[in-house]
C-alpha positions, 0 to 999 in steps of 0.5 A, a space after each residue: 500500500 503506497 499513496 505513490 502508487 498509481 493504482 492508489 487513485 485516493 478519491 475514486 470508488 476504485 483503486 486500491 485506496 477504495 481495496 484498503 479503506 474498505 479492508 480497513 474499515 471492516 477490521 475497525 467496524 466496532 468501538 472495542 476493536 477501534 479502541 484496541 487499534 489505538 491501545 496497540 498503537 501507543 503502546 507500540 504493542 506490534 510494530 505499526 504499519 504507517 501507510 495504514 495509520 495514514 491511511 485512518 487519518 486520511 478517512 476522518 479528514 475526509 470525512 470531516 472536509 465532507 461535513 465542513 468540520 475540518 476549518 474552512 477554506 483549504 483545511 484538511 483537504 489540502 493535506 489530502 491533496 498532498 498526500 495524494 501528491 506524495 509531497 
């Protein structure tokens, strides 16, 4: 899983970032397995995969920009545009 991959296409209904959001939001659908994720995180528990932390994060902007949450203009969606970017 690679933002700089090709295939990545963030912001499409296809693509492996559609494959990997959907593979992530299944392993995360409940609050206790959301809360143990996290748990495993701060406590570096198992050696963390970061594209698919960046990959969570990149889901609450998205979301959060969606529902104008997210600080008015540019806000998180100029991150998105950059991580999508690979800058």
């Amino acid at each position: 899983m690679s933002w700089a991959d090709p295939e990545w296409k963030w912001g499409y209904g296809g693509g492996k970032a559609h494959d990997a959001a959907f593979v992530l939001r299944s392993a995360l659908e409940t609050e206790d397995s959301r809360s143990e994720w996290v748990v495993a995180l701060l406590n570096d528990d198992q050696n963390p995969e970061w594209e698919v932390v960046k990959l969570c994060l990149a889901l609450k902007w998205q979301k959060a920009a969606r529902e104008g949450r997210d600080g008015g203009t540019g806000g998180y969606g100029d991150i998105l545009e950059r991580m999508a970017a690979c800058k």
